[in-house]
N, CA, C and O atoms as a Tinker XYZ file with bonds, in Angstrom:
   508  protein
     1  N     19.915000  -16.301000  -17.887000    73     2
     2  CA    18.889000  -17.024000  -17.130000    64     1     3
     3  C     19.526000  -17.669000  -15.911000    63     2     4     5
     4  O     20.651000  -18.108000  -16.147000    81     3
     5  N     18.961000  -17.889000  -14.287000    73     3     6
     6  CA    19.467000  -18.171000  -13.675000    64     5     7
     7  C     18.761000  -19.469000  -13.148000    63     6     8     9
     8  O     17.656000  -19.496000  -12.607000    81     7
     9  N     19.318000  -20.198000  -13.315000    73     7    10
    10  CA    18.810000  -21.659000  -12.530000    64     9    11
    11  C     19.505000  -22.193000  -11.071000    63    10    12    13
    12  O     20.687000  -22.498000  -10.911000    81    11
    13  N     18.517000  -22.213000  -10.146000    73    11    14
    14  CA    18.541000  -22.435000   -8.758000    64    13    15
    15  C     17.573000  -23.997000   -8.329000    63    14    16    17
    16  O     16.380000  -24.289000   -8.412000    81    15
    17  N     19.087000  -24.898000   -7.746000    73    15    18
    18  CA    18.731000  -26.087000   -7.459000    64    17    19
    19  C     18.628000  -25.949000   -5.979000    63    18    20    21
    20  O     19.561000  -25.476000   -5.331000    81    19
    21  N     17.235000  -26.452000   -5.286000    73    19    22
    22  CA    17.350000  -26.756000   -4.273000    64    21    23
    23  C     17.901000  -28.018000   -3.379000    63    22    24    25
    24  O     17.724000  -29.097000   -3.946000    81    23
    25  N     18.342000  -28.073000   -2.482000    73    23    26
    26  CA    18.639000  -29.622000   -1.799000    64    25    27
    27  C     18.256000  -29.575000   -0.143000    63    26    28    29
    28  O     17.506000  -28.780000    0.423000    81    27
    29  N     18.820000  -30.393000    0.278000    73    27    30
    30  CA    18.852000  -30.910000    2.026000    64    29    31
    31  C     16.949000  -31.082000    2.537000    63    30    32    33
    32  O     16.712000  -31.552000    3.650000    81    31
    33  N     15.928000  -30.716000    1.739000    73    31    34
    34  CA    14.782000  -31.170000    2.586000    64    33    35
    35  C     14.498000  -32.364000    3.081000    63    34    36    37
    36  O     15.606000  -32.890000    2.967000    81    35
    37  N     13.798000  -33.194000    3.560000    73    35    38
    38  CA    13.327000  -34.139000    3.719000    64    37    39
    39  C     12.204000  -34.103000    5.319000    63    38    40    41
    40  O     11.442000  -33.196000    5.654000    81    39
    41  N     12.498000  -35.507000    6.088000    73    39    42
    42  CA    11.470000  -35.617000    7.449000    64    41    43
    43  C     12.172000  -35.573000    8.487000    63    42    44    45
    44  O     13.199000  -36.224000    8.675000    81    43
    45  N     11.546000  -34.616000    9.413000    73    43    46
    46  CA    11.961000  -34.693000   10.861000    64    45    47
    47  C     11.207000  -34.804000   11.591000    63    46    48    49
    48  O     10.053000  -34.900000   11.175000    81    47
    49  N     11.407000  -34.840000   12.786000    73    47    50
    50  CA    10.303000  -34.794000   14.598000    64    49    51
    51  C     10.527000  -33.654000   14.187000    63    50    52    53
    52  O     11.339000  -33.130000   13.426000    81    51
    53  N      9.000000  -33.079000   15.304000    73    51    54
    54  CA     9.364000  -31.596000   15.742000    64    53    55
    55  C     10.145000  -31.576000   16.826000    63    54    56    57
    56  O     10.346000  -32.493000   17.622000    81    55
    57  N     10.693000  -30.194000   16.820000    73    55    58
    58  CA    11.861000  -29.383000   17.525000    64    57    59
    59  C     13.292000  -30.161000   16.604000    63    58    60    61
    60  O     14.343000  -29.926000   17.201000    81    59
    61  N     13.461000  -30.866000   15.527000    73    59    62
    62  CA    14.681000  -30.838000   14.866000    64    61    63
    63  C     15.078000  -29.895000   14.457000    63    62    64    65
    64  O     14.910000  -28.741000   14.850000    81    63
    65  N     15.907000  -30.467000   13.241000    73    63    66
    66  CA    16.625000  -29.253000   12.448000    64    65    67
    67  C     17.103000  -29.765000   11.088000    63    66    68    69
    68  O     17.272000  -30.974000   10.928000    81    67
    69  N     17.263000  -29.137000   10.381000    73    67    70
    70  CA    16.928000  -29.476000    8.763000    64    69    71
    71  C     18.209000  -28.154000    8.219000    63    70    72    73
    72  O     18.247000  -27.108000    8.867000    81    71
    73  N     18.948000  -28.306000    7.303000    73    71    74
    74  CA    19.725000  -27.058000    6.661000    64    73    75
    75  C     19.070000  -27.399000    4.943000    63    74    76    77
    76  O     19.253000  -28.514000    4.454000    81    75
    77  N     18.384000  -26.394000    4.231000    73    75    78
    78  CA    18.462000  -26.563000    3.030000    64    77    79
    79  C     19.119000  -25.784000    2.097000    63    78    80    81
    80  O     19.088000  -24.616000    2.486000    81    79
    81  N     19.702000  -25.894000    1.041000    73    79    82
    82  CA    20.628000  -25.039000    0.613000    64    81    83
    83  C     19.735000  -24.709000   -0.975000    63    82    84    85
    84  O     18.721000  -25.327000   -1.299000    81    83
    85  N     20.403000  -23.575000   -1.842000    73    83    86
    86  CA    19.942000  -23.570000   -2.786000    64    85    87
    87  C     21.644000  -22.851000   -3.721000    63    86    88    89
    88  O     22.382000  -21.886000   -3.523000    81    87
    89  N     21.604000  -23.823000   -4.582000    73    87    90
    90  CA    22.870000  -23.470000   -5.866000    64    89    91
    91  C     22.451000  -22.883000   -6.856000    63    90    92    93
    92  O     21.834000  -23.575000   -7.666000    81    91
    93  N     22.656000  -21.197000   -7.193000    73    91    94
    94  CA    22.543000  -20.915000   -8.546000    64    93    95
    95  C     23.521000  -21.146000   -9.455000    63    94    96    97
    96  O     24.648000  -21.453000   -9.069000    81    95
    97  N     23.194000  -21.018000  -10.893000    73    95    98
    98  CA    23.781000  -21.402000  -12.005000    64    97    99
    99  C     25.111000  -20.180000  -12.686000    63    98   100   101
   100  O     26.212000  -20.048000  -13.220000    81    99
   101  N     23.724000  -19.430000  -12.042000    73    99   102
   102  CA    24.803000  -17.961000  -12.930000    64   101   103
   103  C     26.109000  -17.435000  -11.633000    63   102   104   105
   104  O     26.191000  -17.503000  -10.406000    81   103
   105  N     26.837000  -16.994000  -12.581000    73   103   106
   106  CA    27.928000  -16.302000  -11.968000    64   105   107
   107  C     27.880000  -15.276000  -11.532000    63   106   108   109
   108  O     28.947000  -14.848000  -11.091000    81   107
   109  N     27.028000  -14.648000  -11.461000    73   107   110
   110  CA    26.823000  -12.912000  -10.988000    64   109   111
   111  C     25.815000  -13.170000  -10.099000    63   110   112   113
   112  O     24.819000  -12.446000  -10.114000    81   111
   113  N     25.922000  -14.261000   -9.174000    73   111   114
   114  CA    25.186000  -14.947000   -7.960000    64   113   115
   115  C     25.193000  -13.533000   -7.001000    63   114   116   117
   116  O     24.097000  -13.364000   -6.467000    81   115
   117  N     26.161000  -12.527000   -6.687000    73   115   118
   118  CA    26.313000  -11.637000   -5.751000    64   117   119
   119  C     25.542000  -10.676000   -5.817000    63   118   120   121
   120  O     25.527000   -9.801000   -4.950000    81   119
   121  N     24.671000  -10.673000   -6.989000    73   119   122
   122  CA    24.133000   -9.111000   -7.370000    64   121   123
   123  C     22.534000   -9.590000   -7.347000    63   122   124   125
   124  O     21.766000   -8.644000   -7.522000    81   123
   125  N     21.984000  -10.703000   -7.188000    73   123   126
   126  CA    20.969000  -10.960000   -6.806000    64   125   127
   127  C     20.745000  -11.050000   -5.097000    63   126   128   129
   128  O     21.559000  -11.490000   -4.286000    81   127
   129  N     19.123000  -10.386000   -4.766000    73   127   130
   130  CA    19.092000  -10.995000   -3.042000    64   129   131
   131  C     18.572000  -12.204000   -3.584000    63   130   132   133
   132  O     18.371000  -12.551000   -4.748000    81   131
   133  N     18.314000  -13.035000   -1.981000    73   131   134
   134  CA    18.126000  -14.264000   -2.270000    64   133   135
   135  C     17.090000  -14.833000   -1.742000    63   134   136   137
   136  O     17.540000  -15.708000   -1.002000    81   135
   137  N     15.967000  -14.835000   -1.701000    73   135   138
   138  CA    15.249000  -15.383000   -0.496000    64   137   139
   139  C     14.235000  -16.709000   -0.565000    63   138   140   141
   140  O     13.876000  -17.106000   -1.673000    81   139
   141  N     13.798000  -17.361000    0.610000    73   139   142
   142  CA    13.432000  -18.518000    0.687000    64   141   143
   143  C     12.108000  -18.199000    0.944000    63   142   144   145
   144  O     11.825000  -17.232000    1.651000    81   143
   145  N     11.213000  -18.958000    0.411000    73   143   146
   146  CA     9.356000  -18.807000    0.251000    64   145   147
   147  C      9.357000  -20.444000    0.856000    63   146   148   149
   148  O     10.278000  -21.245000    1.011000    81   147
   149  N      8.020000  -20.524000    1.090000    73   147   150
   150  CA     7.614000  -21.767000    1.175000    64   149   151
   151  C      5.999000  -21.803000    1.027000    63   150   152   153
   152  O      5.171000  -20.899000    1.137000    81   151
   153  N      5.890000  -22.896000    0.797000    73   151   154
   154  CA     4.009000  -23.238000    0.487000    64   153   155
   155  C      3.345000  -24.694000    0.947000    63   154   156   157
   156  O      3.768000  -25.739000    0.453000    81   155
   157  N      2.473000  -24.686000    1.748000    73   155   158
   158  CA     2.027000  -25.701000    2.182000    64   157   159
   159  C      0.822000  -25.926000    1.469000    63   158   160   161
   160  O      0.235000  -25.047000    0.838000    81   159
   161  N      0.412000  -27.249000    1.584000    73   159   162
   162  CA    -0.565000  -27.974000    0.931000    64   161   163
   163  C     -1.933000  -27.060000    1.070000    63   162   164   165
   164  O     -2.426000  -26.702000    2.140000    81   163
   165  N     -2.418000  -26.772000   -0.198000    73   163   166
   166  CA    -4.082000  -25.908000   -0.271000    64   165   167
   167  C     -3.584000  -24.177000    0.305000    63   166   168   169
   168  O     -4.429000  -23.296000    0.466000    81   167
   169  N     -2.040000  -23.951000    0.559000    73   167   170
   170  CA    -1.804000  -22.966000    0.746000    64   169   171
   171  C     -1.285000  -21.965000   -0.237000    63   170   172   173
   172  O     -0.741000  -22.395000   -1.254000    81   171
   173  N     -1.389000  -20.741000   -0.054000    73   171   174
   174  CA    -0.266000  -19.910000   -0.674000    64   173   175
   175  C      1.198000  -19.786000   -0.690000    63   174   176   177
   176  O      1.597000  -19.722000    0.473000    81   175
   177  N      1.980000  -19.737000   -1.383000    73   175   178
   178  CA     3.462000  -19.128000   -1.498000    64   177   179
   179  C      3.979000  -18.335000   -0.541000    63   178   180   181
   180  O      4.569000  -17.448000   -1.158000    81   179
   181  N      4.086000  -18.162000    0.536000    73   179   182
   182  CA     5.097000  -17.215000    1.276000    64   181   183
   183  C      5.869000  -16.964000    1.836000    63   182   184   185
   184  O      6.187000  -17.992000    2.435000    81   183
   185  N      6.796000  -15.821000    2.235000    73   183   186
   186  CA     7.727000  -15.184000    2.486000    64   185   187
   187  C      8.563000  -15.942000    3.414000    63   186   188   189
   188  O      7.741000  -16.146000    4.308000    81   187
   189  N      9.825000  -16.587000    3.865000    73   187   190
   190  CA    10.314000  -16.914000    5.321000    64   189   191
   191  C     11.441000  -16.361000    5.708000    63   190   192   193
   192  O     11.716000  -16.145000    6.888000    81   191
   193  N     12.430000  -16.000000    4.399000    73   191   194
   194  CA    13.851000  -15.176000    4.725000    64   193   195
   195  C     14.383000  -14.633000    3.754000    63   194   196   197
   196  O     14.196000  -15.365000    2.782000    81   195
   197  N     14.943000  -13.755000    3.481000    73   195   198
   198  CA    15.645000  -13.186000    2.485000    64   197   199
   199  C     16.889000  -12.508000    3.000000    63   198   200   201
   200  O     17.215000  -12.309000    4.170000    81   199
   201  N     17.538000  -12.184000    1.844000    73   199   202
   202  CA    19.069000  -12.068000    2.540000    64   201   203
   203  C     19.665000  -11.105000    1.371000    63   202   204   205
   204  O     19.757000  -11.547000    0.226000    81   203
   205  N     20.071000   -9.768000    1.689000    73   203   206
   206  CA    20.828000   -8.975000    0.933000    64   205   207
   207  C     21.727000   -9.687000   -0.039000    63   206   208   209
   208  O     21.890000  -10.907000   -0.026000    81   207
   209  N     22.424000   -8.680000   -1.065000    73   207   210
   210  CA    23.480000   -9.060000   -1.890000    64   209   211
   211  C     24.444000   -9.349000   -1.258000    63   210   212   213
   212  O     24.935000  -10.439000   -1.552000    81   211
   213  N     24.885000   -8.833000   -0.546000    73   211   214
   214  CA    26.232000   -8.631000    0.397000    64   213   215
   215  C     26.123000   -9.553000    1.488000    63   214   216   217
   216  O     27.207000   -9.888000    1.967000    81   215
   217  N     25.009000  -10.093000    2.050000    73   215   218
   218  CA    25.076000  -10.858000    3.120000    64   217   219
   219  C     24.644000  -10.340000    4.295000    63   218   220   221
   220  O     24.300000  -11.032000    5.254000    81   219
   221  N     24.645000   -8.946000    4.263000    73   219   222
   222  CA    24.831000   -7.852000    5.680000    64   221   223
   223  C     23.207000   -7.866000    6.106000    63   222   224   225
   224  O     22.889000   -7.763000    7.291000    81   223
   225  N     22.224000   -8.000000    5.062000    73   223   226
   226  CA    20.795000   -7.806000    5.254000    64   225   227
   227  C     20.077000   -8.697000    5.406000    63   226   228   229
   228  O     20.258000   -9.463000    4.460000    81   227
   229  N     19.103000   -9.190000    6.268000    73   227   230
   230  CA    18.623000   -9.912000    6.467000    64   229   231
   231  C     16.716000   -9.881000    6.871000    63   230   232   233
   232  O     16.479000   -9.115000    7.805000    81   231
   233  N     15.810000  -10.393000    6.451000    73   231   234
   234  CA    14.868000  -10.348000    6.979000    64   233   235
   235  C     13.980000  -11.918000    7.412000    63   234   236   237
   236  O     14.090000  -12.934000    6.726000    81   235
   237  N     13.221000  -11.838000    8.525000    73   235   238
   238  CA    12.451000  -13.202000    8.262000    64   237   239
   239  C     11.239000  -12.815000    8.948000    63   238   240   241
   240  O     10.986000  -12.058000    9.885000    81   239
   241  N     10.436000  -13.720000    8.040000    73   239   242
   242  CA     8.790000  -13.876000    8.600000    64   241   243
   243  C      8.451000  -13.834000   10.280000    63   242   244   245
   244  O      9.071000  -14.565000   11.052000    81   243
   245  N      7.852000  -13.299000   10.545000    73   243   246
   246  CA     7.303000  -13.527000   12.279000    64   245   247
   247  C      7.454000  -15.073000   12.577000    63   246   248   249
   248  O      8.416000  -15.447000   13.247000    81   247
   249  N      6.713000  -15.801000   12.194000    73   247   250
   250  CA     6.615000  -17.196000   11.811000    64   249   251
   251  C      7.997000  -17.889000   12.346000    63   250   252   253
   252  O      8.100000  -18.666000   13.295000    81   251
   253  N      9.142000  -17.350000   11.394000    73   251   254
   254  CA    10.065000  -18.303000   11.670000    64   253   255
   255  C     11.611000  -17.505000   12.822000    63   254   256   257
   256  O     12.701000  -17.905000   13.231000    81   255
   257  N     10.829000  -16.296000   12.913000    73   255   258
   258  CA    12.062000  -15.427000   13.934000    64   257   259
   259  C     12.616000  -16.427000   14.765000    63   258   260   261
   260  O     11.820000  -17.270000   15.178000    81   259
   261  N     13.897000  -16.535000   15.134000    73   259   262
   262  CA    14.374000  -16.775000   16.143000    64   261   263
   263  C     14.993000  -18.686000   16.189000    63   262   264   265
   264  O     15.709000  -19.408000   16.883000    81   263
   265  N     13.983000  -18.775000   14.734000    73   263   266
   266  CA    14.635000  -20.261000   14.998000    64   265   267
   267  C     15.097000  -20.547000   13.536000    63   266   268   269
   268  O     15.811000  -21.542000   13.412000    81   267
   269  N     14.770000  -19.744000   12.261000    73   267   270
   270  CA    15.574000  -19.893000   10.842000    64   269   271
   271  C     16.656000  -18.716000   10.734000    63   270   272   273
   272  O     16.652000  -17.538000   11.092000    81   271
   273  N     17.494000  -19.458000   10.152000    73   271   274
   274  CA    18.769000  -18.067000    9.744000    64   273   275
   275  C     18.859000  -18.612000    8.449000    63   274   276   277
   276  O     18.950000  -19.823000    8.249000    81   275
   277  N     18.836000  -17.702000    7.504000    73   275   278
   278  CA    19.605000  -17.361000    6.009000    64   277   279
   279  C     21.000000  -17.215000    6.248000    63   278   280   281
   280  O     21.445000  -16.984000    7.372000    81   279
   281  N     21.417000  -17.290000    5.646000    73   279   282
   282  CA    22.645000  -17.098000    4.934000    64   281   283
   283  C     23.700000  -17.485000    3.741000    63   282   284   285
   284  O     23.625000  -18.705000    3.592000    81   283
   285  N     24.381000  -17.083000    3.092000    73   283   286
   286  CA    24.807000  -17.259000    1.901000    64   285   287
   287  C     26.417000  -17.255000    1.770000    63   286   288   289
   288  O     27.057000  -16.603000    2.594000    81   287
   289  N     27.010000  -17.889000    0.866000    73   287   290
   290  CA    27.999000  -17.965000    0.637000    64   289   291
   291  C     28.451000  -17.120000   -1.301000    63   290   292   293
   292  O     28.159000  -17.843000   -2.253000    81   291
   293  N     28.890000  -16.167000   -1.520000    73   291   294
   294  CA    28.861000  -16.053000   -2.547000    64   293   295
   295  C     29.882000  -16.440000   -3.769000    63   294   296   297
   296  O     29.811000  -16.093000   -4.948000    81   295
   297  N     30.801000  -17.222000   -3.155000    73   295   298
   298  CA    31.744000  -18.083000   -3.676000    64   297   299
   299  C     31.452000  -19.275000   -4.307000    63   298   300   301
   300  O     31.838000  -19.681000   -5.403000    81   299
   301  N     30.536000  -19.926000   -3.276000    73   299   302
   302  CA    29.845000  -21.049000   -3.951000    64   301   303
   303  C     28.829000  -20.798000   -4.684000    63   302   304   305
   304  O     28.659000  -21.539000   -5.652000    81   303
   305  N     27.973000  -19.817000   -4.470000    73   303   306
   306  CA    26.776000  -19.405000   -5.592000    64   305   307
   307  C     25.986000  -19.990000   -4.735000    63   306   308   309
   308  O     25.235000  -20.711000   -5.391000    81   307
   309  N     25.773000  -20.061000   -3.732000    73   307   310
   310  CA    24.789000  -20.977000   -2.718000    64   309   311
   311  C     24.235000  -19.959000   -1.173000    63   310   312   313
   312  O     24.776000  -19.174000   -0.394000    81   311
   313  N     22.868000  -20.558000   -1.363000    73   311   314
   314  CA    21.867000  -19.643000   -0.212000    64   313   315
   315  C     21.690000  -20.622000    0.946000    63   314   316   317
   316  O     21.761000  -21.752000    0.463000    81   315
   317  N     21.530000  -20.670000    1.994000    73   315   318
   318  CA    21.712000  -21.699000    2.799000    64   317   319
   319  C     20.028000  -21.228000    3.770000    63   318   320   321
   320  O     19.548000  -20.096000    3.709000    81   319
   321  N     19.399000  -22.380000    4.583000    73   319   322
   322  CA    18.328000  -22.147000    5.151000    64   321   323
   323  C     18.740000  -22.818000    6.494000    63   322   324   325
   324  O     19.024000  -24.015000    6.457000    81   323
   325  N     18.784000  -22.291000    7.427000    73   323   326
   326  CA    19.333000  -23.709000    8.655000    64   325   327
   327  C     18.148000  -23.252000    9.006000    63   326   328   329
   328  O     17.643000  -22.182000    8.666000    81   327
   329  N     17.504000  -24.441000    9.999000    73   327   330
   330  CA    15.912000  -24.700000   10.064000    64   329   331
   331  C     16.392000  -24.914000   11.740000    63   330   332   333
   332  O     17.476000  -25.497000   11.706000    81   331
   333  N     15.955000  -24.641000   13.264000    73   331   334
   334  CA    16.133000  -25.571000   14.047000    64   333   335
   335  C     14.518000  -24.975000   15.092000    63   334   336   337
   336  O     13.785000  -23.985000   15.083000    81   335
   337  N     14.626000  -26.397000   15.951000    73   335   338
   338  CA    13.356000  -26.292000   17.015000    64   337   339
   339  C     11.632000  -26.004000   15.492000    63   338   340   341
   340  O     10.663000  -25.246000   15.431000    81   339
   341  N     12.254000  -27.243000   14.525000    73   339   342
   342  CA    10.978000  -27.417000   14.069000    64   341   343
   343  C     10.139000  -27.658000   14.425000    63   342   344   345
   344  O     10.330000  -28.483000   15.318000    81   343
   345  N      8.408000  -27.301000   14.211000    73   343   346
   346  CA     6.930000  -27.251000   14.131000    64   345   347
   347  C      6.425000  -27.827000   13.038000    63   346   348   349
   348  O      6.833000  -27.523000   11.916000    81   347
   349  N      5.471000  -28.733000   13.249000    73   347   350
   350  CA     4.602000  -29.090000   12.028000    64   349   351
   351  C      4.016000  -28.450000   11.423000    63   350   352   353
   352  O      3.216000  -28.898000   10.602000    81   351
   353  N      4.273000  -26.775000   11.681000    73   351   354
   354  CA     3.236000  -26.099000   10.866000    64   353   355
   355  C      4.160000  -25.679000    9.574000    63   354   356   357
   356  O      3.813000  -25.271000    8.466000    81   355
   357  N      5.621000  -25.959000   10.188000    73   355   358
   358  CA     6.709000  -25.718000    9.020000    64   357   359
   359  C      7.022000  -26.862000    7.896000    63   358   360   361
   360  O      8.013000  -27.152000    7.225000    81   359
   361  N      5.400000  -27.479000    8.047000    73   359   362
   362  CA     5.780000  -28.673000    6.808000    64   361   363
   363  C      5.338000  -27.744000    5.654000    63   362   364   365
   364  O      4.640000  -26.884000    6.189000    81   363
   365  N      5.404000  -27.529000    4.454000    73   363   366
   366  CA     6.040000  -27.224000    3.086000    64   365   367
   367  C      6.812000  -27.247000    2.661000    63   366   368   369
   368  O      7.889000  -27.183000    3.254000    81   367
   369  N      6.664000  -27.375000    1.097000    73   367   370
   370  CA     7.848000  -26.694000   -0.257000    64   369   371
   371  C      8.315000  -25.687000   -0.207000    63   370   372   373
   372  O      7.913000  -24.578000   -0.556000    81   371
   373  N      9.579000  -26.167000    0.426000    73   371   374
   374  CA    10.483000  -24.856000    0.101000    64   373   375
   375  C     11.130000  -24.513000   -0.852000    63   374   376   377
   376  O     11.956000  -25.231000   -1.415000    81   375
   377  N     10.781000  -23.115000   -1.233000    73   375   378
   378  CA    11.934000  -22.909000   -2.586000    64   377   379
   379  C     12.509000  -21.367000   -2.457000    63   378   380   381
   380  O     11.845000  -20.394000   -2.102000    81   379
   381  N     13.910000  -21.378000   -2.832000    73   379   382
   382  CA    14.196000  -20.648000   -3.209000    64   381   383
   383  C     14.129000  -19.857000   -4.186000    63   382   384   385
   384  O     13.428000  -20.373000   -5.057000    81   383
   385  N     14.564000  -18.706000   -4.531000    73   383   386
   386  CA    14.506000  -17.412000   -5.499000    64   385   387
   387  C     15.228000  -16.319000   -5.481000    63   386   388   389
   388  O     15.505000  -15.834000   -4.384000    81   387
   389  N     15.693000  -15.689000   -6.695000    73   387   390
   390  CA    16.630000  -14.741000   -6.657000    64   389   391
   391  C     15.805000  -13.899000   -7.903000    63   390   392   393
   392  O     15.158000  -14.220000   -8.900000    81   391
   393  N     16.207000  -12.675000   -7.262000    73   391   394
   394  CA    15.465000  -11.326000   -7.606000    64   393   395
   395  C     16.518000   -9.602000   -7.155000    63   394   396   397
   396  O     17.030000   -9.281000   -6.083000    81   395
   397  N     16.479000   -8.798000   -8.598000    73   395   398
   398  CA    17.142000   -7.475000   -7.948000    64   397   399
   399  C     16.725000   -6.861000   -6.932000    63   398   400   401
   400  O     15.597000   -7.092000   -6.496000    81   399
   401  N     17.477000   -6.040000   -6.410000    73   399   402
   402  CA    17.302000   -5.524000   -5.188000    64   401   403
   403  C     17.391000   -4.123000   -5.562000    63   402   404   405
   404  O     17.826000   -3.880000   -6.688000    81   403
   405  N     17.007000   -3.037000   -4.710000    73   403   406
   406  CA    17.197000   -1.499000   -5.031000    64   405   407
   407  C     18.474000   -1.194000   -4.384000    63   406   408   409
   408  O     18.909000   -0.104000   -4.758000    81   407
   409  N     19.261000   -1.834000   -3.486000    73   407   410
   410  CA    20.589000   -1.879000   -3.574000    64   409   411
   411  C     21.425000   -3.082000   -2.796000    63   410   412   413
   412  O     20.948000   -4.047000   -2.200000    81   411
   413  N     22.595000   -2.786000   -2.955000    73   411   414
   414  CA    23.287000   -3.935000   -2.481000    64   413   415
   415  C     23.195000   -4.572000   -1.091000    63   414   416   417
   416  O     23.610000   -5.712000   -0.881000    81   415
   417  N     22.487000   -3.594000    0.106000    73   415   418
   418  CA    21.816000   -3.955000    1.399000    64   417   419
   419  C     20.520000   -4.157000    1.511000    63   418   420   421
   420  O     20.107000   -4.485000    2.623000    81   419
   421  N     19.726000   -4.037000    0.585000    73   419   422
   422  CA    18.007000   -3.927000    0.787000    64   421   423
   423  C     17.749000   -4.623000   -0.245000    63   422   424   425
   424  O     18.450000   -4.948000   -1.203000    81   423
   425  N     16.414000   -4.883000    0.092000    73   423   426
   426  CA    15.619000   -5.972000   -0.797000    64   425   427
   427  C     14.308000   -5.733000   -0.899000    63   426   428   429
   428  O     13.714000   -4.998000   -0.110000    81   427
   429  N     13.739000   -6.352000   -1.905000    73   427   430
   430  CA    11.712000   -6.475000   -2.326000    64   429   431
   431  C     11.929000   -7.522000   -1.448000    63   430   432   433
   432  O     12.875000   -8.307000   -1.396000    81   431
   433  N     10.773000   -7.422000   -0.653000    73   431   434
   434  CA     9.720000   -8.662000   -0.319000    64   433   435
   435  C      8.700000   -9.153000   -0.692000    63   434   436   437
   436  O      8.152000  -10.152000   -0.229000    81   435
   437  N      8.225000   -8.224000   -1.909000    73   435   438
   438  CA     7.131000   -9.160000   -2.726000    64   437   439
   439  C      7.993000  -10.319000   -3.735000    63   438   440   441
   440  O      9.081000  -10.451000   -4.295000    81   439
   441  N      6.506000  -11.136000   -3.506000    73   439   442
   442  CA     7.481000  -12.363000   -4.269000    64   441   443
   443  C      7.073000  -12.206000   -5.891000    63   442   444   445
   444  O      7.310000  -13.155000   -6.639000    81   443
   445  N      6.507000  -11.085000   -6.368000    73   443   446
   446  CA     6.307000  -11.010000   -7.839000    64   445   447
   447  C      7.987000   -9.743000   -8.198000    63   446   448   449
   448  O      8.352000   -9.188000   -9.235000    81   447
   449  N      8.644000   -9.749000   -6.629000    73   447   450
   450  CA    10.080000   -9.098000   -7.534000    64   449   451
   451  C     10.956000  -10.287000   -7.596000    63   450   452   453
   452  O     11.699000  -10.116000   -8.563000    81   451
   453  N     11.132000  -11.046000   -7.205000    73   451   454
   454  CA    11.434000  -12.412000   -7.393000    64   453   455
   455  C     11.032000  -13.545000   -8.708000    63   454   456   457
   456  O     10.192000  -14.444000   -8.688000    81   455
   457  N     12.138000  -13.054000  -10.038000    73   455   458
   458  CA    11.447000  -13.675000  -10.998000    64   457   459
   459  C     12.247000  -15.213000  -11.691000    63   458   460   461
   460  O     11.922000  -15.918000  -12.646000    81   459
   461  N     13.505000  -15.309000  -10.620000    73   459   462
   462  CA    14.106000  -16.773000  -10.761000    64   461   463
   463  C     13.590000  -17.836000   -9.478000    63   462   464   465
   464  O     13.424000  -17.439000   -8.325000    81   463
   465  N     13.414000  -19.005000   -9.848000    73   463   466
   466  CA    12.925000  -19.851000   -8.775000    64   465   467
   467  C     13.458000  -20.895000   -9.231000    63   466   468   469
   468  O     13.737000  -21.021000  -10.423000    81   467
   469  N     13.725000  -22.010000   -8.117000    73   467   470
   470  CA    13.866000  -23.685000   -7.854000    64   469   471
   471  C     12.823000  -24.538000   -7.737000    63   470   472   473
   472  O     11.730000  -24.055000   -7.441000    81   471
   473  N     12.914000  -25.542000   -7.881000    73   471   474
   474  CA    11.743000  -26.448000   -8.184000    64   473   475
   475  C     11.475000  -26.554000   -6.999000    63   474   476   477
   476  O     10.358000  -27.069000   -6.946000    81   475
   477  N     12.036000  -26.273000   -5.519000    73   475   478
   478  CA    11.426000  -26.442000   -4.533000    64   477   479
   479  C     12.139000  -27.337000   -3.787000    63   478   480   481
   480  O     13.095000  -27.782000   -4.422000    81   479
   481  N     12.035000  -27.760000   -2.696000    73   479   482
   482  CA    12.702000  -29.499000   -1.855000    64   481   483
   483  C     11.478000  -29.280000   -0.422000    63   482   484   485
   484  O     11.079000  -28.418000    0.362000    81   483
   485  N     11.270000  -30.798000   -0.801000    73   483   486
   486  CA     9.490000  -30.990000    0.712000    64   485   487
   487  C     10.408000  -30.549000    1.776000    63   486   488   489
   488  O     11.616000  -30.341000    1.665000    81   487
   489  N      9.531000  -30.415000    3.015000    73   487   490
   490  CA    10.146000  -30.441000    4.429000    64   489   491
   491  C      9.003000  -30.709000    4.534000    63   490   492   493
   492  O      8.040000  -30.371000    3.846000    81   491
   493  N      9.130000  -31.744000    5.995000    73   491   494
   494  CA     7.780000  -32.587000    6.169000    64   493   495
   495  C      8.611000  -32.808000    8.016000    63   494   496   497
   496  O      9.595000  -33.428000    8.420000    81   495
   497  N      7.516000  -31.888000    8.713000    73   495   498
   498  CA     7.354000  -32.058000   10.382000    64   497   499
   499  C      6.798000  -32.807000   10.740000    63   498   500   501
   500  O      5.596000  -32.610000   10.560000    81   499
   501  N      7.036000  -33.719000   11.233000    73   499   502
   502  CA     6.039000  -34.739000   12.194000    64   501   503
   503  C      6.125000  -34.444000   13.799000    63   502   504   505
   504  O      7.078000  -34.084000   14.489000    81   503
   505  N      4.960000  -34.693000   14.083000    73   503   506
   506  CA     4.570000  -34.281000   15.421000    64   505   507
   507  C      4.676000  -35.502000   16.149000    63   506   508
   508  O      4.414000  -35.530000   17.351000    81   507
């Protein structure tokens, strides 16, 4: 079973910057992708970045192109979210999740292949 703690959310102005990280439990952290969902209030669950086994792959939502980067460390067992030139529309729960991949560069983007999750950490934009 893999347990994934989220941290670093909290409040910013818009156009800040926020890094949130997420620590899994298990040791075979490398063989899961990793990716970050988020959900806003009366909203749905969705997609913002995901990140190969290896590190090499990367995808993100239209939404957040150009101003979120994933990335991971697989030493520490840790997924990282750096957030910058925040929007209030990027207030939600973010959580991470780890899910197999069909190989060590590619990944699902549905979030029903994604069957480990974190309790989440707020991010809250103020305008």
């Amino acid at each position: 079973q893999v347990q994934l703690v989220e941290s670093g959310g909290g409040s910013v102005q818009a156009g800040g910057s926020l890094r949130v990280s997420c620590t899994a439990s298990e040791r075979i952290f490398s063989t899961y992708a990793m990716g970050w969902f988020r959900q806003a209030s009366g909203k749905e669950r969705v997609l913002v970045a995901i990140i190969s086994q290896t590190g090499g792959t990367t995808y993100y939502a239209d939404s957040v192109k150009g101003r979120f980067t994933i990335s991971r460390d697989n030493v520490k067992n840790t997924v990282y979210l750096q957030m910058v030139r925040l929007k209030p529309e990027d207030t939600a729960v973010y959580y991470c999740a780890a899910g197999s991949a069909p190989s060590s560069a590619s990944f699902y983007l549905s979030t029903s292949q994604y069957p480990y999750w974190g309790q989440g950490t707020q991010v809250t934009v103020s305008s």
